[in-house]
C-alpha atoms as one frame of an Amber mdcrd trajectory, in Angstrom:
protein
   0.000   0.000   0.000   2.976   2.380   0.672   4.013   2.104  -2.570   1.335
   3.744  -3.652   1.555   7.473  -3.611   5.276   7.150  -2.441   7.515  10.219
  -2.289  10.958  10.701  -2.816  11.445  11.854   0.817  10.176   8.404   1.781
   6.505   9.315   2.860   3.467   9.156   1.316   1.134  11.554  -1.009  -2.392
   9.719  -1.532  -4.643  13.486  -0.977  -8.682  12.120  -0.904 -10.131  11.798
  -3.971  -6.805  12.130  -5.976  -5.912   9.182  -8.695  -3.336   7.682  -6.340
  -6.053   7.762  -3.975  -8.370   5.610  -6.255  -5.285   3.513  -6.697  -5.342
   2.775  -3.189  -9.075   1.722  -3.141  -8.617  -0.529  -6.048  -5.829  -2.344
  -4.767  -7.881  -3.024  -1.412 -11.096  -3.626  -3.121  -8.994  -6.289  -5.641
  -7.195  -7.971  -2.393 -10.600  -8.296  -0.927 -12.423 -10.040  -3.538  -9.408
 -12.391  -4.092  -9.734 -13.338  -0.783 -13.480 -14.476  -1.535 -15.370 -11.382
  -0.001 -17.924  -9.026  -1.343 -17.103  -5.436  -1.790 -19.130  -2.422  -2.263
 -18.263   1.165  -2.932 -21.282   3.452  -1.657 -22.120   7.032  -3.017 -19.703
   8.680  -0.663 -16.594   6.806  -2.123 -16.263   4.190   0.874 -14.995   1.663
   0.288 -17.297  -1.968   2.238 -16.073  -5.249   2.357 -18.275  -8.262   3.981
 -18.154 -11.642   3.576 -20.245 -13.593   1.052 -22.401 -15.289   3.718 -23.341
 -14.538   6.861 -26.089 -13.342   9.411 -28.971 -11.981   8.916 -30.102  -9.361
  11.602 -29.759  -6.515  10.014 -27.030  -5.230  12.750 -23.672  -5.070  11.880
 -19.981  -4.288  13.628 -18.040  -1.946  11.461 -14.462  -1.498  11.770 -11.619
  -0.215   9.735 -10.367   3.546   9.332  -9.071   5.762   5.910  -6.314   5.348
   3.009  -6.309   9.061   1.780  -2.988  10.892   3.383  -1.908  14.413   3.712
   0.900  15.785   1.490   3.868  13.750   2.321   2.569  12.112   5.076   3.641
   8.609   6.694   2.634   4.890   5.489   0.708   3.638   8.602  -2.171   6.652
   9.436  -5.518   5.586   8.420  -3.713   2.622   5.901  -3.026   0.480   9.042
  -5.805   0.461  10.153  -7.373  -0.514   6.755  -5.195  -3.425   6.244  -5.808
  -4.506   9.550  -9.606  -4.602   9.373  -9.240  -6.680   6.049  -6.582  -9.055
   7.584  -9.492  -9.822  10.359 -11.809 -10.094   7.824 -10.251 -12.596   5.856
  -9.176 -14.559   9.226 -12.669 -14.748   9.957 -14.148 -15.590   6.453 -10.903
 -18.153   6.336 -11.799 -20.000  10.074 -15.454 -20.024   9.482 -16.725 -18.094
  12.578 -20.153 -18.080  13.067 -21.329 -14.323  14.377 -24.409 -13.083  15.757
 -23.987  -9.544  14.168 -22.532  -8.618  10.748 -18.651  -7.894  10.594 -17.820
  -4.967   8.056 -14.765  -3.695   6.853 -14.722   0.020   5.761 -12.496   2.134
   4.493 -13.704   5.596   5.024 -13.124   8.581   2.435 -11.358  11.690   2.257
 -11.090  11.586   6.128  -7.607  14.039   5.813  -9.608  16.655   4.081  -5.869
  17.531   2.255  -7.171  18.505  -1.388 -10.790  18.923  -1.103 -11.203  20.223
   2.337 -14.308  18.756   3.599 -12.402  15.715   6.210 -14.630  13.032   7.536
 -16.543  13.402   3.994 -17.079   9.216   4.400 -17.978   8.955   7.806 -20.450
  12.560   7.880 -21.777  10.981   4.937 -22.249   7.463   6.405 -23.917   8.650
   9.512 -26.434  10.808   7.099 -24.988  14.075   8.426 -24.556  15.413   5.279
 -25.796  19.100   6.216 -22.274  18.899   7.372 -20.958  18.833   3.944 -20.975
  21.305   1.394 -23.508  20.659  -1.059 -20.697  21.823  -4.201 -17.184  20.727
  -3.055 -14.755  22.063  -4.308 -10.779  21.397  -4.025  -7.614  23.600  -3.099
  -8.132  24.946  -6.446 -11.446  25.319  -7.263 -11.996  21.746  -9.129 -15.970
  19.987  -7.968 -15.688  16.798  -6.670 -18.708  15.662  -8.992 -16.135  13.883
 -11.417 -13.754  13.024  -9.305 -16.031  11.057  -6.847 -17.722   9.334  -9.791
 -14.038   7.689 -10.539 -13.810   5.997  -7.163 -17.597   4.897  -7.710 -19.527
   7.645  -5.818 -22.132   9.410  -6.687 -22.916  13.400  -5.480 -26.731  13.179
  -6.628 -26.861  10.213  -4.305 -24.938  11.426  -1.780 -28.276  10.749   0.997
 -28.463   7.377   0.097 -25.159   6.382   1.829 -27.063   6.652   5.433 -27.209
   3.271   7.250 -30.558   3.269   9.133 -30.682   4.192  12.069 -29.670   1.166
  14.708 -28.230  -0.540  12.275 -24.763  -0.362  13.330 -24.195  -2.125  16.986
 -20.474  -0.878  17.540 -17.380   0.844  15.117 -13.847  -0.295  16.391 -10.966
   1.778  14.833  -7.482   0.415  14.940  -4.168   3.383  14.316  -1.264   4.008
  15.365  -1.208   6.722  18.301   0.487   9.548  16.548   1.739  11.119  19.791
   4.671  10.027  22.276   3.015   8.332  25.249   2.790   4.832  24.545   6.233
   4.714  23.218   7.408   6.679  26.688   5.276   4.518  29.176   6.380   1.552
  27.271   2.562  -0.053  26.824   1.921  -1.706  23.538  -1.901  -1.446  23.513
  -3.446   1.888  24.112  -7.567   1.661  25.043  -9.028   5.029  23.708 -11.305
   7.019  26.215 -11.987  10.284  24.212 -11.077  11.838  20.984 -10.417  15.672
  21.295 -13.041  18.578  19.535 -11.558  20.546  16.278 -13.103  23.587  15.087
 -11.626  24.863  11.861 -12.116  28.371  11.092 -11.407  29.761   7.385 -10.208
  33.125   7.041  -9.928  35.387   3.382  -8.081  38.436   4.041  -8.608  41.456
   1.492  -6.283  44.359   1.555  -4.510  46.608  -1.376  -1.920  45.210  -3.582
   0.258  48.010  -4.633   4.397  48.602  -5.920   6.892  47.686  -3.028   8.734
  50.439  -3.293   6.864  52.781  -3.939   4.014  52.477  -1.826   5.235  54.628
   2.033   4.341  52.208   4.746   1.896  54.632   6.278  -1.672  54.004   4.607
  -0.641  50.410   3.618  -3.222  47.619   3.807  -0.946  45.102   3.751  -2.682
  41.687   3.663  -0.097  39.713   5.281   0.701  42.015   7.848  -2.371  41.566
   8.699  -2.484  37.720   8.528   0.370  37.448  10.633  -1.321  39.227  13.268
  -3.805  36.348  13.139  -1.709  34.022  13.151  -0.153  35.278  16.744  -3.821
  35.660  17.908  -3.908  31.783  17.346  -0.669  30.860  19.080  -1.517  32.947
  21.595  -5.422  31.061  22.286  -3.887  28.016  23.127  -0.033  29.111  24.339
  -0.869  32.030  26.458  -4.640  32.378  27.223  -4.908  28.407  26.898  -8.817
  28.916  25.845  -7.931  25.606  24.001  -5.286  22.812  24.090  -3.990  23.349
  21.306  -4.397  25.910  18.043  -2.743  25.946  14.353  -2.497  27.803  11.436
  -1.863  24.884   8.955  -2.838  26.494   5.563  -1.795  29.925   4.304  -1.642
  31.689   0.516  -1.330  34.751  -0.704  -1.595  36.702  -3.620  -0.095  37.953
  -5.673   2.533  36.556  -4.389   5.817  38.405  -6.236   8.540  39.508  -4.031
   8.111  43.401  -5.233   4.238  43.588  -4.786   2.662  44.248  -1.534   0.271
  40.915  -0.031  -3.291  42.225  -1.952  -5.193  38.843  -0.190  -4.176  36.200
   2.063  -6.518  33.153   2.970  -5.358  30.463   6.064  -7.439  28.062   8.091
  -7.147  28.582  12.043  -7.392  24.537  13.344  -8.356  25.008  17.995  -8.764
  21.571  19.341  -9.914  20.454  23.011 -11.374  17.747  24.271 -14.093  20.177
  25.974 -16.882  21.508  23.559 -17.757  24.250  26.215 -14.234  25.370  25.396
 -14.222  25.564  21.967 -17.112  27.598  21.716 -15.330  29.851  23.590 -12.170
  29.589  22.287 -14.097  29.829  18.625 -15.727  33.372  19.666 -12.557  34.735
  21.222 -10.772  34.199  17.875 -13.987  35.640  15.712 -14.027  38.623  17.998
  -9.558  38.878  17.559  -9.588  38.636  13.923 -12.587  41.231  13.933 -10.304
  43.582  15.758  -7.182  43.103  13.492  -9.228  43.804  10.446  -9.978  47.131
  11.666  -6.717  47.810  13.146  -4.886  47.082  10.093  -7.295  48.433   7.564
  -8.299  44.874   6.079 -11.375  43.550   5.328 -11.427  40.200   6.797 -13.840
  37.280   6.623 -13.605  34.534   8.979 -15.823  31.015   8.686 -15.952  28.032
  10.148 -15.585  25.091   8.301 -15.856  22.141  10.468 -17.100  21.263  14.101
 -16.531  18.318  15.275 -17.496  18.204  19.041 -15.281  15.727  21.048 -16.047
  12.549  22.217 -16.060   9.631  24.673 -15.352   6.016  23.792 -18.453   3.657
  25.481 -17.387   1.720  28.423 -18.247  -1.684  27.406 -16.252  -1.244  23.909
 -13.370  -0.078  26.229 -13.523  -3.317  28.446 -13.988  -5.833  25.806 -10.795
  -4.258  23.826  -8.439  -4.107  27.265  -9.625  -7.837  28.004  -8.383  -8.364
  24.289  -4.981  -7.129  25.047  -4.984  -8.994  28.800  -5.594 -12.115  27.032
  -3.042 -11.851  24.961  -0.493 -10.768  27.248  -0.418  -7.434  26.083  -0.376
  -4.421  28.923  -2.356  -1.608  28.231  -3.171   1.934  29.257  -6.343   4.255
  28.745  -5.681   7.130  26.651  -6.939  10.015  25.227  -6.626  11.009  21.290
  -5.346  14.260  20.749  -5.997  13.662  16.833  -9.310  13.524  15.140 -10.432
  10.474  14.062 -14.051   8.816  12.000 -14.738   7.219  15.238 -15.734  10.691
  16.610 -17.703  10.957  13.647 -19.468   7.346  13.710 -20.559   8.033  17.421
 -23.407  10.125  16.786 -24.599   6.173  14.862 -23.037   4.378  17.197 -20.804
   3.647  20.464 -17.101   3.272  19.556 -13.876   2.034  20.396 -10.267   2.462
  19.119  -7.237   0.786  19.788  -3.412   2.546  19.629  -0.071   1.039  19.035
   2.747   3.320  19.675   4.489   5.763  17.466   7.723   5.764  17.447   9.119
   9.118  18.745   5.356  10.174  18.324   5.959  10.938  14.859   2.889  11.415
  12.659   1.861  13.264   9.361   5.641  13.508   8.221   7.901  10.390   6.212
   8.900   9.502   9.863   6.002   8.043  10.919   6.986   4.580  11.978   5.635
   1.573  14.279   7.595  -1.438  14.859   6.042  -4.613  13.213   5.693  -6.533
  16.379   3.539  -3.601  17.852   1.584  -3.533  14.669   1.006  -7.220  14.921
  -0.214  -6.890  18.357  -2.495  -4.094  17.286  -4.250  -6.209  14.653  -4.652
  -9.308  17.232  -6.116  -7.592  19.318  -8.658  -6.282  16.724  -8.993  -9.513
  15.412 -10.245 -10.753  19.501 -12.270  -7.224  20.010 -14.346  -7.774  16.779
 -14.953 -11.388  17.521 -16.419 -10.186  21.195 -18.620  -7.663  19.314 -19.684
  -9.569  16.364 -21.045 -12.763  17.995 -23.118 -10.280  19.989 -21.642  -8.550
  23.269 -22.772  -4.919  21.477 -26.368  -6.343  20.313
């Protein structure tokens, strides 16, 4: 899968809805159906595997996670995951278990959000919250989804009719790598999930006067970027200084024109404030609102700030915690509770259903970059103890 997309620095480049993307989804869907099972790809581009037979209730136990990738990003985030859920898949279709519920392997779409900037498209869309979603996507630059969606086998006119009913789905179990330092540090090779942090993203067009470099006196300028880098302190400063949030990013930024002897004429950056208290990102969210207000005025800009995305944090449910940490014990794994300071579809799936998600370590919590590496005995653990939480589930401790 990591070839896929690769980079020359060594990572990987597989944005949502791009061809190497589709590559990706192909090359799963093909290694599914050679292993015997039935896959689907549903209006939203996610990607469904099942096996050819089994119950009939109606209820089912999804697990898996995403293949898309930022720019340059590592091999394992959302792609471990992936594999992982297909690997239990296949042991299960391969041994002949019997479940009470319906095991499903998904591969979610466009959860990064990297080239068309709506993340969590495939989960919103599979938990019918599409009044979360634009209704004409558009990428970084400018581009509709429409075609591009219809290439992995969506469809945007039936975007509603990738809802499962409601009840229909009796647990989501997410295995992925921890991204963050802890596990490594505390030196426990299972991590039980108990809540997945808020992120509000906030996007922000910046108009001010392009004008000649040199000749333009710096006293009546409306410089665009001055004025963007004023906002980009006021989001530092949110999380660093008035610690209204955990933490807060600028993560986007361009300007135009963009020649070295022209003065900034428009800027437009996304503000990211995470925090595993929704109470706190409102606030945080109207403090920055009522901050870049202020520096529009101050610097003579006009300035337009929007939010994007909310996605309110989360808890993981109890019983999804204990049946994944009784996993681990019985294989003689240790294990810690922790929390996810990076968004995940399992925040996403629990307004359809209760959730769990399991974390191997990181090594030198190194995420998002080429770095990003797990050892393959920790990444084997991970996947057996999938393999033991999704029996638990499917024969029909969530039911």
């Amino acid at each position: 899968m990591a070839r896929i997309g690769a980079t020359p620095e060594g990572g990987v480049t597989r944005l949502g809805f791009s061809a190497t993307d589709r590559d990706a989804q192909r090359y799963l869907a093909d290694e599914a159906r050679r292993s015997g099972l039935v896959v689907n790809v549903d209006p939203a581009g996610n990607v469904l595997m099942r096996r050819a037979h089994g119950p009939s209730t109606g209820r089912s136990v999804l697990f898996g996670s995403h293949l898309d990738t930022v720019q340059d990003g590592g091999r394992l985030d959302g792609a471990y995951g992936v594999v992982g859920a297909l690997e239990v898949l296949e042991r299960l279709d391969e041994a002949g278990v019997e479940t009470a519920l319906t095991p499903v392997a998904v591969a979610f779409s466009n959860e990064e959000g990297a080239l068309f900037q709506q993340p969590f498209w495939g989960s919103l869309s599979l938990t019918g919250r599409i009044d979360d979603l634009p209704r004409d996507p558009r990428d970084l630059n400018g581009l509709s989804l429409r075609e591009p969606l219809r290439l992995a086998g969506g469809d945007l006119d039936a975007l509603e009719t990738a809802a499962w009913p409601q009840g229909s789905i009796a647990a989501y179990l997410e295995l992925h790598i921890e991204q963050g330092p802890v596990l490594e540090r505390t030196g426990f090779p299972i991590g039980v999930v108990d809540s997945i942090v808020g992120r509000t993203v906030i996007d922000v067009d910046i108009t001010g006067q392009a004008g000649h470099a040199g000749t333009t006196p710096m006293p009546g300028r409306r410089d665009a970027l001055v004025a963007a880098g004023h906002i980009v302190q006021a989001t530092e400063r949110l999380a660093a200084e008035r610690q209204l949030c955990r933490v807060a990013t600028v993560g986007r930024l361009s300007l135009q024109p963009g020649s070295t002897n022209v003065i900034p004429g428009a800027v437009s950056l996304t503000a990211e404030l995470r925090d595993g208290s929704r109470s706190r990102l409102v606030t945080a969210e109207r403090e920055f609102l009522d901050e870049v207000a202020l520096i529009g005025k101050q610097t003579g800009c006009e300035v337009t700030a929007n939010p994007s995305l909310r996605i309110d944090p989360e808890c993981a449910d109890p019983r999804i915690r204990d049946i994944v940490a009784t996993a681990a014990s019985r294989l003689g794994l240790t294990h810690t509770t922790t929390p996810s300071g990076a968004g995940h579809d399992a925040q996403v799936m629990a307004s359809a259903a209760p959730f769990g998600m399991i974390f191997v370590p990181s090594q030198n919590g190194l995420s998002h970059v080429p770095q990003e590496y797990t050892a393959p005995e920790d990444l084997v653990n991970g996947a057996d103890v999938l393999l033991n939480s999704v029996l638990a589930l499917t024969r029909g401790s969530a039911a």
